[in-house]
MARRO-747385 format. One record per residue: z, y, x of N, C-alpha, C in turn; residue in three letters. Coordinates in steps of 0.001 Angstrom, whole numbers. Each point is the difference from the previous one (the first is absolute). Layout:
BEGIN
((Z; Y; X); (Z; Y; X); (Z; Y; X); ala),
...
//
This chain:
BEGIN
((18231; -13400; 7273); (-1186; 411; 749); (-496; 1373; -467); unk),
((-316; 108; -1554); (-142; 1744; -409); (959; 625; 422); unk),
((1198; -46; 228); (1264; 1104; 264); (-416; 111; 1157); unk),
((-686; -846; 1205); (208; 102; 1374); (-1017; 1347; -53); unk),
((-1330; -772; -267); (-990; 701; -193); (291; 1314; -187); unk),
((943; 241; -1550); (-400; 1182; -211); (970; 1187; 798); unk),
((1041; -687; 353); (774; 702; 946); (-852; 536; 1560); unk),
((-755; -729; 153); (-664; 246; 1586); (-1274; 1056; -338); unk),
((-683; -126; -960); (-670; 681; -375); (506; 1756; -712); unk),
((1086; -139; -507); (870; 1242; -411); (-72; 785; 1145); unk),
((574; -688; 1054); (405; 625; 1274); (-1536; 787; 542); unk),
((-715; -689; 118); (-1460; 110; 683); (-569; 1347; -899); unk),
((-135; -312; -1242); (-261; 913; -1083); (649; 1578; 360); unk),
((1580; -104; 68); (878; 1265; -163); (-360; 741; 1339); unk),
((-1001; -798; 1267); (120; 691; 1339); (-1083; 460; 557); unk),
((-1150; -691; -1270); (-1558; 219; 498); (-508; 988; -990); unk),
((247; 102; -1010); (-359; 723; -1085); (667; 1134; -309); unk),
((-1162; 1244; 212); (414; 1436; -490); (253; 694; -1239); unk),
((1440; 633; 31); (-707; 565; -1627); (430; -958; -1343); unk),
((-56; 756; -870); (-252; -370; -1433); (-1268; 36; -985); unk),
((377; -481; -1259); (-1068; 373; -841); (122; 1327; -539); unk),
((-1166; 1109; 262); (62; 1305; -474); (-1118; 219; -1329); unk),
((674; 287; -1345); (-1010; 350; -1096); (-1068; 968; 117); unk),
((-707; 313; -674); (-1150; 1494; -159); (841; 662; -420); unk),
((-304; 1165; -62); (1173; 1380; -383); (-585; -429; -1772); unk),
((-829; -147; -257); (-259; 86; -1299); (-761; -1583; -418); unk),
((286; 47; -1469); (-342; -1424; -98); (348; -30; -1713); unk),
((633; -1277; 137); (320; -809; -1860); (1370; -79; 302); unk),
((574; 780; -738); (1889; -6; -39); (339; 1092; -824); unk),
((1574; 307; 348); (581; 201; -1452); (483; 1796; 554); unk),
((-212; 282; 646); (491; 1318; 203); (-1384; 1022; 363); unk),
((-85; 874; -870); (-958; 1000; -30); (-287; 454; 1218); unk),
((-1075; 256; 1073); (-559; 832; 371); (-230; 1557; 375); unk),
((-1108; -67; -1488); (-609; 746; -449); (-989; 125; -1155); unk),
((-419; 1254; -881); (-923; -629; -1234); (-1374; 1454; 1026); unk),
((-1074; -795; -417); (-1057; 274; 824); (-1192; 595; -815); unk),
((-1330; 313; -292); (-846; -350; -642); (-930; -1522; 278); unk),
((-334; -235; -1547); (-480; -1194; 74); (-1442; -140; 943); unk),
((10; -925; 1068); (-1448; -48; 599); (-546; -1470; -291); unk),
((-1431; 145; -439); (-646; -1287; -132); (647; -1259; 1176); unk),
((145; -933; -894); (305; -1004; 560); (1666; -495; -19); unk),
((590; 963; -550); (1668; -345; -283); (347; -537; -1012); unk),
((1085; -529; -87); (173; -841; -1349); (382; 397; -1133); unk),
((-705; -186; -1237); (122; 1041; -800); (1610; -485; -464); unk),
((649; -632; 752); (1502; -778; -1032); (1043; 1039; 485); unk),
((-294; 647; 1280); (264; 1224; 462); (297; 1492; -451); unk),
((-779; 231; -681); (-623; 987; -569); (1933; 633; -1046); unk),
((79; 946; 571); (1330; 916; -832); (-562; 546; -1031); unk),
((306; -414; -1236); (-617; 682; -999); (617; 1429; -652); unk),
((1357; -3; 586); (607; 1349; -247); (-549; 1370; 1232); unk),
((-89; -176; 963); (-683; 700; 951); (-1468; 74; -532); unk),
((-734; -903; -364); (-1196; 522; -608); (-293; 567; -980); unk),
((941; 69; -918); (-226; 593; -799); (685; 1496; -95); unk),
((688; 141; 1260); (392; 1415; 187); (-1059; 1217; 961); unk),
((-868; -1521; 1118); (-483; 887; 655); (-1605; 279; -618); unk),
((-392; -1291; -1315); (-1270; 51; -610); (-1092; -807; 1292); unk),
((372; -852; 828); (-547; -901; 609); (640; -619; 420); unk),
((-420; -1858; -4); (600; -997; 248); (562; 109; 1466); unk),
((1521; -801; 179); (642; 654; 1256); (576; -1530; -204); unk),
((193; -407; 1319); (364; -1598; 197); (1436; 371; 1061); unk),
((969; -824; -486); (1350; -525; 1180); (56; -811; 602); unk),
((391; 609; 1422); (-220; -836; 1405); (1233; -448; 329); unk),
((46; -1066; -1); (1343; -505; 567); (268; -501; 1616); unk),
((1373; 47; 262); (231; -407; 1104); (280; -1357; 494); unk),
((-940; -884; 904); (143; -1418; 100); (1256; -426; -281); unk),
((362; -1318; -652); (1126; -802; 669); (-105; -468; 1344); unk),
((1096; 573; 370); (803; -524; 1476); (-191; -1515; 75); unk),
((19; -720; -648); (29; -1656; -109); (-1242; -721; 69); unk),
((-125; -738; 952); (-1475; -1016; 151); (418; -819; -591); unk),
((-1174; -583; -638); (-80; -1345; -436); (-870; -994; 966); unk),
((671; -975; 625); (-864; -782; 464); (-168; -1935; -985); unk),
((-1578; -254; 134); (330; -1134; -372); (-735; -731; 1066); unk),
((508; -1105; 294); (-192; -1112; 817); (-591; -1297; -258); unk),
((-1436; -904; 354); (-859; -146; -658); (154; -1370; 1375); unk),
((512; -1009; -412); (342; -1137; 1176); (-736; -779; -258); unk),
((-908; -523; 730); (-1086; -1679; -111); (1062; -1266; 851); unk),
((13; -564; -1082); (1113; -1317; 61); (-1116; -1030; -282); unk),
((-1141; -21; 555); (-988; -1383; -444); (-188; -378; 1186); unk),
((177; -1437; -115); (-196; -1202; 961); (-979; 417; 1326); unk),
((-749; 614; -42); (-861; 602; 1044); (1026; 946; 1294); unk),
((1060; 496; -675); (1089; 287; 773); (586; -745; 681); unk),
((137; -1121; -171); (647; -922; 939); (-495; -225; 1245); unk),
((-867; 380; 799); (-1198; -577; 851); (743; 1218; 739); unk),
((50; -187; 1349); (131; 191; 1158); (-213; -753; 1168); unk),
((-188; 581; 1164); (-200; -964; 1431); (22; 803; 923); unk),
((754; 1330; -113); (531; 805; 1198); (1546; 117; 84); unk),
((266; 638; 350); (1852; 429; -408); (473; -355; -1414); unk),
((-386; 53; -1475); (826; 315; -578); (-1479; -251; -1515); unk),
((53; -402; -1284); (-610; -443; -813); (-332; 1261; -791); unk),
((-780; 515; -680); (-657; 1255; -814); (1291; 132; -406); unk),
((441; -1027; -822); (1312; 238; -1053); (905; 498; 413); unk),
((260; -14; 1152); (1024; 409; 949); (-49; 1054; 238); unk),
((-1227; 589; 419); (-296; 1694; 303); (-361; 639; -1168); unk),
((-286; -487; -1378); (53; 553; -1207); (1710; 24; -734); unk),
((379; -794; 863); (1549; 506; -973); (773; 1281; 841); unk),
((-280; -221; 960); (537; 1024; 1371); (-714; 1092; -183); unk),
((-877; 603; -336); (-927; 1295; -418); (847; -6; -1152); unk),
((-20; -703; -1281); (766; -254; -1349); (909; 1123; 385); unk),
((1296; -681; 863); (990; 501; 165); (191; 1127; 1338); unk),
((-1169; 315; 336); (-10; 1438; 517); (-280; 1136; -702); unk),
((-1115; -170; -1090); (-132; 848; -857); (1007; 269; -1103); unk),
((605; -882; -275); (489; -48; -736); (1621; 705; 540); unk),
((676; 330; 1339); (681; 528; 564); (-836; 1826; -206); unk),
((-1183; -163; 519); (-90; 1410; -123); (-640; 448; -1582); unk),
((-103; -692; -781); (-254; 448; -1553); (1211; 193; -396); unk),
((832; -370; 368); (1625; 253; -941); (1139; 1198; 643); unk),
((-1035; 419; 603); (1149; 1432; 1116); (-419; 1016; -1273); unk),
((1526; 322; -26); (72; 1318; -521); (-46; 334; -1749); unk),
((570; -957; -546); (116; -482; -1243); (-1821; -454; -487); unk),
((-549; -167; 1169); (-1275; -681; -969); (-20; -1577; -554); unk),
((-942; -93; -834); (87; -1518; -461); (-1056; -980; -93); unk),
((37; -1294; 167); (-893; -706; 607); (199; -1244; -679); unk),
((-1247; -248; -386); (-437; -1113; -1447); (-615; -1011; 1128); unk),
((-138; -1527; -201); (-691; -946; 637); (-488; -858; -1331); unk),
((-1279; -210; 661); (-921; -831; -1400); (-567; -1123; 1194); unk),
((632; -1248; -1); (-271; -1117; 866); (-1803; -691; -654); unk),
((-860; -35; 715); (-1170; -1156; -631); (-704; -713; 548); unk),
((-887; -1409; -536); (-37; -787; 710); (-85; -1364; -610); unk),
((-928; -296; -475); (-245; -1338; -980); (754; 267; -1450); unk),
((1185; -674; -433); (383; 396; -1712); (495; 1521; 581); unk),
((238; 282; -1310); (421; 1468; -430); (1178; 379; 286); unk),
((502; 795; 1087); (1600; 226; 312); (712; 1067; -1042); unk),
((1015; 68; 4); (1149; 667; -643); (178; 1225; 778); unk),
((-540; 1119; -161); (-3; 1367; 625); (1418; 408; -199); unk),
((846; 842; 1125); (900; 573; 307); (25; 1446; -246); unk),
((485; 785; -918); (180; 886; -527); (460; 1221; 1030); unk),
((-755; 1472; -5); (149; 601; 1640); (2039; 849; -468); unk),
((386; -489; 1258); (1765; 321; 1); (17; 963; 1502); unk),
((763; 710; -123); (760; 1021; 918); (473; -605; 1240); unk),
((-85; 342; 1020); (1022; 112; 1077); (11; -1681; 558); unk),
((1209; -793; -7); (318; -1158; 656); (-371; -545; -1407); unk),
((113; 364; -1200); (-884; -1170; -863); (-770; -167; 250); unk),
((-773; 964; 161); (-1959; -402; -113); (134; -1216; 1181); unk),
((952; 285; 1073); (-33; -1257; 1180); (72; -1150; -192); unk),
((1343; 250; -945); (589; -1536; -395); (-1174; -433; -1056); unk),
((-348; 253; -979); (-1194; -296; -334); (-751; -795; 763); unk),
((-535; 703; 688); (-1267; -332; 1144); (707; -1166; 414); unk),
((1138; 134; 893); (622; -1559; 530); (244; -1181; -893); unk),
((-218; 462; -1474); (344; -1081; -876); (-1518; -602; -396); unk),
((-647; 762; -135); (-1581; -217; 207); (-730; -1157; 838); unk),
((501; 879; 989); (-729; -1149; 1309); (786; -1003; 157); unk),
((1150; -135; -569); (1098; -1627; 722); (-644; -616; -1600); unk),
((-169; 45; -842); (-1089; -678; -1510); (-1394; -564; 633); unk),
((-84; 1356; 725); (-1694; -898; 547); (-40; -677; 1052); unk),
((1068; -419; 719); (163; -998; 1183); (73; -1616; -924); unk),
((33; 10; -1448); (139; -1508; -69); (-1481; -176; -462); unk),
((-448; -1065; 372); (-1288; -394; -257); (-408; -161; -1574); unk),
((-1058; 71; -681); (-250; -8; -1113); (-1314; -476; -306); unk),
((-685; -437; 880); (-1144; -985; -632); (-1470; 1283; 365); unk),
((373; 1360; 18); (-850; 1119; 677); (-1391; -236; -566); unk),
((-927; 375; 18); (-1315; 680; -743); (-1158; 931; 950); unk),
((-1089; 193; -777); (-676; 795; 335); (235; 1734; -7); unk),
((50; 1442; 1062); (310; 687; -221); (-916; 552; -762); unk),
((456; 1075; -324); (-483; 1055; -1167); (306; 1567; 0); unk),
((-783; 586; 1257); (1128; 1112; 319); (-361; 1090; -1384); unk),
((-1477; -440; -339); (-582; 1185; -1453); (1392; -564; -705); unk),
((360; -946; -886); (1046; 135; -694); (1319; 430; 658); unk),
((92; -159; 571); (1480; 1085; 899); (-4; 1186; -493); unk),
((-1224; 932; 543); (-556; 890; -244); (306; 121; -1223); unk),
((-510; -454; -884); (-78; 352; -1778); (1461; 180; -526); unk),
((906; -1224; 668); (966; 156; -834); (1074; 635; 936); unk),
((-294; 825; 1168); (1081; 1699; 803); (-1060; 1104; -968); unk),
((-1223; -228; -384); (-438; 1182; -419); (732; 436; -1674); unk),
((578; -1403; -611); (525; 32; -1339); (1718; 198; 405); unk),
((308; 43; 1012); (1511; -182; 427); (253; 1699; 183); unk),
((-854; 523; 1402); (263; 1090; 679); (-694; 826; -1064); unk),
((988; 770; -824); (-195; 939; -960); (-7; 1464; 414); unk),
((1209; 375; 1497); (111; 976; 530); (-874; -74; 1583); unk),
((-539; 1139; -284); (-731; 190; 1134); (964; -499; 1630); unk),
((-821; -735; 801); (915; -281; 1217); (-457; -680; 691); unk),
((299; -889; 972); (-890; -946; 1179); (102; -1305; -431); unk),
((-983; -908; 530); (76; -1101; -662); (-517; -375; 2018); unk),
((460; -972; 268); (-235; -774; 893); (-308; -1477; 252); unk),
((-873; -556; 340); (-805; -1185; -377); (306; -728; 1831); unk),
((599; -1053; -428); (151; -1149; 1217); (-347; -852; -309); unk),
((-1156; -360; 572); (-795; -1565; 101); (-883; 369; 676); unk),
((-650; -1802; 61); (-1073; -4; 1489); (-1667; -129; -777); unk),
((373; 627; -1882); (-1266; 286; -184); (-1547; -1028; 245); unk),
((405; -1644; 168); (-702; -771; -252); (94; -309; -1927); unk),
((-1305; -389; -23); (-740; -670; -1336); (-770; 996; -212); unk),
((-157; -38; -1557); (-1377; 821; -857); (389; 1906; -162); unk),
((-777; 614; 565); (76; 1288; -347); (-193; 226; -1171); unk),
((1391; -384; -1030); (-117; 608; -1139); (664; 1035; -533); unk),
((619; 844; 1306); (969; 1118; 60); (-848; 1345; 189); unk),
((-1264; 226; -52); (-549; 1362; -54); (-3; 680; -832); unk),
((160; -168; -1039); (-382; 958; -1351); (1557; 233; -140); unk),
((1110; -1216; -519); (1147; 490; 187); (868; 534; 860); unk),
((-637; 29; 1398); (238; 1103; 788); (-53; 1437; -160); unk),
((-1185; 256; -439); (-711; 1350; -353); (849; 701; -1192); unk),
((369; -1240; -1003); (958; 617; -1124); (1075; 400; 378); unk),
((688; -732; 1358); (934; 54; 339); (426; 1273; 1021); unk),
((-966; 390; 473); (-372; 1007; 1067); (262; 1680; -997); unk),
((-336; 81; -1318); (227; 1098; -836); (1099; 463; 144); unk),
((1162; -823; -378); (826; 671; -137); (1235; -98; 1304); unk),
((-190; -1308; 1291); (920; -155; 1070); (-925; -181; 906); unk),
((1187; 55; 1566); (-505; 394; 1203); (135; -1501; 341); unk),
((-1377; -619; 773); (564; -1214; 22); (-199; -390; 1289); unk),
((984; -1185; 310); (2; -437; 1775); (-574; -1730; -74); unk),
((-873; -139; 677); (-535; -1675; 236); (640; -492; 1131); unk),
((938; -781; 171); (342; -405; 1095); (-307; -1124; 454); unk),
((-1277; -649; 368); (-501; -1109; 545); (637; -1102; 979); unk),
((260; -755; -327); (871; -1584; 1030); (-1415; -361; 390); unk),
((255; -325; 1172); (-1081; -994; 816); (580; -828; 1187); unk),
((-984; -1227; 128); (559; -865; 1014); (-1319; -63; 970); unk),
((271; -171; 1318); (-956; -236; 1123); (-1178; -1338; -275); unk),
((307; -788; -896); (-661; -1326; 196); (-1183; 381; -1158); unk),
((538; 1261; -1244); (-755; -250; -997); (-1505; 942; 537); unk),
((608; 634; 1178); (-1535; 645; 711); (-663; -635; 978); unk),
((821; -1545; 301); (-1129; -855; 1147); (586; -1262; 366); unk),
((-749; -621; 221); (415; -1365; -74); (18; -746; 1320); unk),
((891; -510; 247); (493; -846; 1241); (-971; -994; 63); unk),
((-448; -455; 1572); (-771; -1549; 290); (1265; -711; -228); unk),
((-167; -1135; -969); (1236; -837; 315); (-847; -1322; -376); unk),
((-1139; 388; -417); (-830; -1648; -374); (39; 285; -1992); unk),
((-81; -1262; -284); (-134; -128; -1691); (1385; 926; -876); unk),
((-159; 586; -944); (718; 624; -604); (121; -245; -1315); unk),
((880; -43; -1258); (-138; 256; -1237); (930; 997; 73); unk),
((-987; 819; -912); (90; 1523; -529); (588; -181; -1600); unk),
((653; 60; -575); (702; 262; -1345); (411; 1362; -418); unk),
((-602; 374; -899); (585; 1036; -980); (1291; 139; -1149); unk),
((835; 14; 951); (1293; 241; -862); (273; 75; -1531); unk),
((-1204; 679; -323); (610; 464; -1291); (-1285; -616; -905); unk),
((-1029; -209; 416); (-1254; -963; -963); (606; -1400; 432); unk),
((191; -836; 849); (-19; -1388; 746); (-1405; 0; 862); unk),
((-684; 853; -205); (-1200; -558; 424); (-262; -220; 1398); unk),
((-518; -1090; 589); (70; -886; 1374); (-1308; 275; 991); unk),
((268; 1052; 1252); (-1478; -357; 398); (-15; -598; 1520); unk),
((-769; -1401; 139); (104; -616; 1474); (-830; 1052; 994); unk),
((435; 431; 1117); (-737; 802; 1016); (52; -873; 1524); unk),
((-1071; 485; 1093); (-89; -16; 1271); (934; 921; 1005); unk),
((920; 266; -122); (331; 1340; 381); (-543; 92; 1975); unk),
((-802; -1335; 301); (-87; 379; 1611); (-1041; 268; -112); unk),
((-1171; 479; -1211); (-1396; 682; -57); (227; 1473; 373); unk),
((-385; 472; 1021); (-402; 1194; 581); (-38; 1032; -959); unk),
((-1603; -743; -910); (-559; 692; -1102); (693; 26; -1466); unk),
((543; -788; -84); (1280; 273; -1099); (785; 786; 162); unk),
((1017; -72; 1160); (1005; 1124; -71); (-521; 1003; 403); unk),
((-1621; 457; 549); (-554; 1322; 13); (78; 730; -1366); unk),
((-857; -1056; -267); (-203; 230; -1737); (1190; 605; -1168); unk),
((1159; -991; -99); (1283; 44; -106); (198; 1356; 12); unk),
((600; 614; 1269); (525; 962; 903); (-1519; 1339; -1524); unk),
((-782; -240; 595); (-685; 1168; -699); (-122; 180; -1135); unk),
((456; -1029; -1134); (-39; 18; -1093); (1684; 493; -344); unk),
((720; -300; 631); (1515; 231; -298); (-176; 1356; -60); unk),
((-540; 525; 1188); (383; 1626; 374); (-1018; 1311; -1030); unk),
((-1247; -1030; -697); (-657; 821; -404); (1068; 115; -1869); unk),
((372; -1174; -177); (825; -71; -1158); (1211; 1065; 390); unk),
((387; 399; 566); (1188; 463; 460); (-506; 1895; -7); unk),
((-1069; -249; 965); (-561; 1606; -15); (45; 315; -1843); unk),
((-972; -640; -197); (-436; 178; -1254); (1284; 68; -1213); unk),
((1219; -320; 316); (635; 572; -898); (1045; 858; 292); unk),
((-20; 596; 1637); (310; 1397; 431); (-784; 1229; -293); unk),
((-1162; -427; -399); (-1144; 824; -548); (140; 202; -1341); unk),
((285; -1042; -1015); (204; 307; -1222); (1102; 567; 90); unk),
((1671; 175; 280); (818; 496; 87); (122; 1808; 564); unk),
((-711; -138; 1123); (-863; 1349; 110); (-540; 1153; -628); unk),
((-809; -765; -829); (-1027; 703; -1180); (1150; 277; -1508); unk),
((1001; -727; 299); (950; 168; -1306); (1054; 511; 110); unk),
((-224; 920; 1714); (1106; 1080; 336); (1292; -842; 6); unk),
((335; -1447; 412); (1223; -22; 229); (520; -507; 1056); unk),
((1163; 175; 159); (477; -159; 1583); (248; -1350; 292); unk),
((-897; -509; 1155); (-61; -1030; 238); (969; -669; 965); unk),
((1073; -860; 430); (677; -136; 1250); (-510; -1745; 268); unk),
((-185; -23; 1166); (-95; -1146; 453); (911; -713; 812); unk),
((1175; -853; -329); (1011; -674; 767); (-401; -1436; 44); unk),
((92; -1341; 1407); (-117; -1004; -9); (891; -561; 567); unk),
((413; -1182; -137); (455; -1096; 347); (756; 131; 1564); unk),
((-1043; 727; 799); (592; -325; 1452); (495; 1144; 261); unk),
((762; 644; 672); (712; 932; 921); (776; 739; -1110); unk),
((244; 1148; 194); (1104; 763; -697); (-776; 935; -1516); unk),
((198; -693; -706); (-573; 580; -891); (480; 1115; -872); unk),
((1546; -152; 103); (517; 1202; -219); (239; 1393; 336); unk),
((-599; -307; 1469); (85; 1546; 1285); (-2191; 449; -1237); unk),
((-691; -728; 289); (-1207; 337; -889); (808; 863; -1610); unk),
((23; -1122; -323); (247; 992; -1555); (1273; 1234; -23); unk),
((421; -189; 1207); (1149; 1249; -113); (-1248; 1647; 785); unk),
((-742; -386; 585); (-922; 587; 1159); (-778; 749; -1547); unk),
((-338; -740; -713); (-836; 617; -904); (846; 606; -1280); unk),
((974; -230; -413); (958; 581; -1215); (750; 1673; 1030); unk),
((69; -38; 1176); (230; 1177; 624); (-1042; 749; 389); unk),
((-1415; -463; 408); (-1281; 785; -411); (29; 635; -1167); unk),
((218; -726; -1072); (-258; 260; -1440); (680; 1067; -155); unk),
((1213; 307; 416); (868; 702; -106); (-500; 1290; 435); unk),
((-491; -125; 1252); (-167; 1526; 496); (-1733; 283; -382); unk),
((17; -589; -538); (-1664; 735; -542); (178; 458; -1362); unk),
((1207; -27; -652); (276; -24; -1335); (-82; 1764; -106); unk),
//
């Protein structure tokens, strides 16, 4: 089923998507530039001490980026993923983004790390080149197809432990549908210093409104916790419906304010023509 996947998606990828990854002319790498004078705010680790002391003021070396991205890949594998009731289950459109990004993070000798999380503590995948970083990724996600008893998420610890992983500056991309406790702001912000980061949000149609179908139990995947509802009250699924969407605004708003790029893919229609629509925006605004 991943080979099908990732074969149909390769194809889709190689025909919709422009372009490569292009570095800054200047950056953190190994081939000189230029040596400059020092201006407030540069790093003093910089700083040529033989040029300064020839020209009698501090003079810093500019180097030329590495050519090579680092991407790391930041997968929510918690039980809350399982829930679908359109085409196709979160998990489903989080492994398929997985393995779209993960097609265009590995063009061009770049390399691409996956850190799976999601109730216990996963075994992070080390970022590899080319068709490794893939095979990786495919070895990744066929581990998280067997069930494991799943947990409460934790996207702040995700966060903490790509911010102790991703040592070289680079993109970090976040797939999940971003239910539980906002305890990912601050390690966002740490995380925001030194990489460019992408939120890629899963959503399903039902979790923004609720069907008349008569009595309901509502369960939370990942607490157990049980709640009996009316779902043919008018005023419930008004209610419902406005509380979903204000939770939802409200953390397009925090994402907003923390400058990072937000994508929204769901459950029903083509979600891959969306996230390809916006990685080729991205592209030409670059």
């Amino acid at each position: 089923m991943l080979r099908a996947l990732d074969l149909t998606i390769r194809r889709r990828i190689d025909s919709l998507v422009a372009g490569e990854h292009r570095a800054p002319a200047l950056g953190t790498g190994t081939e000189l530039a230029q040596v400059r004078p020092y201006q407030l705010g540069d790093d003093v680790r910089q700083i040529d001490w033989a040029v300064t002391a020839r020209m009698r003021e501090p003079h810093v070396r500019i180097h030329v980026a590495e050519r090579t991205l680092t991407t790391w890949l930041l997968l929510d594998t918690s039980p809350s993923m399982t829930f679908g009731t359109a085409d196709r289950r979160k998990a489903d459109v989080a492994e398929g983004a997985a393995i779209a990004i993960g097609h265009v993070a590995t063009r061009q000798g770049n390399r691409l790390g996956v850190l799976p999380f999601g109730g216990e503590e996963r075994i992070p995948r080390r970022p590899r080149q080319g068709r490794s970083g893939l095979l990786s990724l495919q070895l990744a996600l066929r581990a998280e197809r067997a069930p494991d008893g799943g947990g409460a998420t934790s996207i702040g610890d995700a966060l903490t432990r790509a911010g102790r992983l991703a040592r070289q500056r680079g993109l970090v991309v976040i797939v999940s549908d971003f239910r539980g406790p906002r305890d990912w702001q601050k390690p966002l912000l740490q995380l925001l210093n030194r990489h460019h980061v992408i939120a890629i949000e899963v959503r399903d149609p039902r979790e923004q409104e609720l069907p008349a179908v008569g009595d309901l139990w509502l369960v939370d995947p990942e607490t157990g916790r049980q709640l009996r509802v009316d779902t043919n009250s008018p005023r419930l699924r008004k209610r419902f419906a406005a509380r979903a969407e204000a939770e939802r605004a409200a953390l397009a708003a925090e994402l907003q304010r923390s400058r990072v790029e937000h994508i929204v893919l769901s459950t029903a229609g083509d979600w891959l023509h969306e996230l390809v629509r916006h990685l080729n925006r991205r592209r030409r605004s670059r």
